[in-house]
C-alpha positions in Angstrom: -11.0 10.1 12.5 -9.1 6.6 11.6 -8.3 4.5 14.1 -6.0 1.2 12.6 -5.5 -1.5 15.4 -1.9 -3.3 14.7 -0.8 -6.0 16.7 0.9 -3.6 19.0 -0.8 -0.8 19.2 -4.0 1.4 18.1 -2.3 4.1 15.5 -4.2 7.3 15.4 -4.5 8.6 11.3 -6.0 11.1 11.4 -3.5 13.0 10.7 -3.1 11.9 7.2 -6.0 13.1 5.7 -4.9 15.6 4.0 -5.7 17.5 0.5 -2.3 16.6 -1.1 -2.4 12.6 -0.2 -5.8 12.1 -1.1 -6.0 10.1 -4.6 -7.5 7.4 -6.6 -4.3 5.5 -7.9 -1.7 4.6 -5.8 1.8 3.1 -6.9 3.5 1.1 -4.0 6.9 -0.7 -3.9 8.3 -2.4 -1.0 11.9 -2.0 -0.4 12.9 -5.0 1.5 14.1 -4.8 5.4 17.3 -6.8 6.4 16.2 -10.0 8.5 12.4 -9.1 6.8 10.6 -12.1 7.3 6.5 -10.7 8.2 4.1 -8.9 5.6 4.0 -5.8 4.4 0.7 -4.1 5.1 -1.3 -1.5 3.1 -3.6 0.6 4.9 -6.3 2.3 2.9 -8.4 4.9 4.0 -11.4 6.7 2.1 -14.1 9.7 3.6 -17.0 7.2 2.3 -17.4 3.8 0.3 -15.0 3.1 -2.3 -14.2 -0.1 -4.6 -10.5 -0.8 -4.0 -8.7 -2.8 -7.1 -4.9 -4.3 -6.4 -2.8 -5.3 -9.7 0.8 -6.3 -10.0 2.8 -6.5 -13.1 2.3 -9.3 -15.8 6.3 -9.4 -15.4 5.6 -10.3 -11.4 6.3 -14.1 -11.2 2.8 -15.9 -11.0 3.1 -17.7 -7.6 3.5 -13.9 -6.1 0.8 -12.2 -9.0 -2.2 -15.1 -8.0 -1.7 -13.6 -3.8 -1.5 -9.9 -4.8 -4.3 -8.9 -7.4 -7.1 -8.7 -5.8 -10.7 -6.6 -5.5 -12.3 -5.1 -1.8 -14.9 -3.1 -1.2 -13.3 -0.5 1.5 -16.3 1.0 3.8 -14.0 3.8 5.6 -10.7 1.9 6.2 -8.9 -1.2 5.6 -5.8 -3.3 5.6 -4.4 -4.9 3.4 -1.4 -7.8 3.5 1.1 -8.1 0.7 3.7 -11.3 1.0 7.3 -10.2 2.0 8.1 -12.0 -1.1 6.5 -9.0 -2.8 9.5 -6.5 -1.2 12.4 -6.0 -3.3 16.1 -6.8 -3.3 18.6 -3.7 -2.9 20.3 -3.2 -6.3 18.2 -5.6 -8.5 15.8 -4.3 -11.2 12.5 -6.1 -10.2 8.8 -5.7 -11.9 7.2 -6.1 -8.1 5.5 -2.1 -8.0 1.6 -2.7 -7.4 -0.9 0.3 -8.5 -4.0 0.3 -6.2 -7.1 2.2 -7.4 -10.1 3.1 -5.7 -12.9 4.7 -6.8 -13.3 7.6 -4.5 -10.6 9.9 -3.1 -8.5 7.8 -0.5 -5.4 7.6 1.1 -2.7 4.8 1.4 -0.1 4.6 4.0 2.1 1.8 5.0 3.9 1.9 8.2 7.4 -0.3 8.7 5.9 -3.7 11.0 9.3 -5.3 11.3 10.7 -3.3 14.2 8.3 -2.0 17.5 10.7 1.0 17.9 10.8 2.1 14.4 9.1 5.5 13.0 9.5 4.9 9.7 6.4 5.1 7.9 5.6 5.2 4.2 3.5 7.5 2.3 2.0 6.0 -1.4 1.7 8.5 -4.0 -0.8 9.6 -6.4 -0.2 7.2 -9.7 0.8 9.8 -12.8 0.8 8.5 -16.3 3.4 9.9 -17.4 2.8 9.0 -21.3 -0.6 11.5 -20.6 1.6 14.6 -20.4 4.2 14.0 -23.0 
C-alpha cells in the first residue's frame, strides 16, 4: 500500500495499482491551469526498486531541459517536481511532453495541486512507439 504525504493531506494509492497502469515508459504533458503558478508533481510508484530516467525534448528550451532531465533511484515510491514552466499553453503546439522510464513495472500518477477542492487527477500512460507497429 502507497501512502504519498502532500502538503495537505496523506493520499491513499493504493488503489492504483493495477495490471493495466503498470509500465515502464511513461509520456506526460502538463496542460497548464488558469492562475497556475506552483509545480506540477509526478508521483512514481514501483512493487520493488527501480532506476527512474526523466528526458524532455531536444526542442524543449534549455533553461526548462537543464531542471527536467534527470536520473533517481525510486525504492517503492517517489515524487517528483516538474517547473510550471514545463505546463503548456491552450492552443499552442509546444515540444514540452517528458517520457519517464523505469526499469521495473511502475505506475505514474499526477494529481491537480493548484486547487484543495479539486478531484481531478491524472493518469500517465504506457509510452507506445508507434514507428514499432507500422
Amino acid at each position: 500500500m502507497y501512502f504519498i504525504k502532500n502538503t495537505r493531506q496523506l493520499i491513499d494509492l493504493s488503489f492504483i495499482s493495477i495490471a493495466g497502469s503498470h509500465g515502464k515508459q511513461f509520456l506526460v504533458l502538463f496542460m497548464k491551469n488558469l492562475g497556475s503558478i506552483g509545480n506540477e508533481t509526478a508521483y512514481v510508484l514501483t512493487d520493488k526498486y527501480a532506476s527512474l530516467n526523466i528526458a524532455s525534448s531536444s526542442q524543449l528550451q534549455s533553461t526548462i531541459k537543464s531542471t527536467v532531465d534527470e536520473n533517481y533511484d525510486v525504492n517503492s515510491a517517489i515524487n517528483i517536481y516538474f517547473p510550471n514552466s514545463l505546463t503548456c499553453d491552450y492552443f499552442t503546439k509546444e515540444s514540452k511532453a517528458v517520457l519517464l522510464t523505469t526499469t521495473t513495472l511502475s505506475t505514474v500518477v499526477m494529481f491537480d495541486s493548484d486547487d484543495i477542492y479539486t478531484t481531478d487527477v491524472r493518469l500517465s500512460f504506457q509510452h507506445v512507439n508507434f514507428q514499432q507497429h507500422t
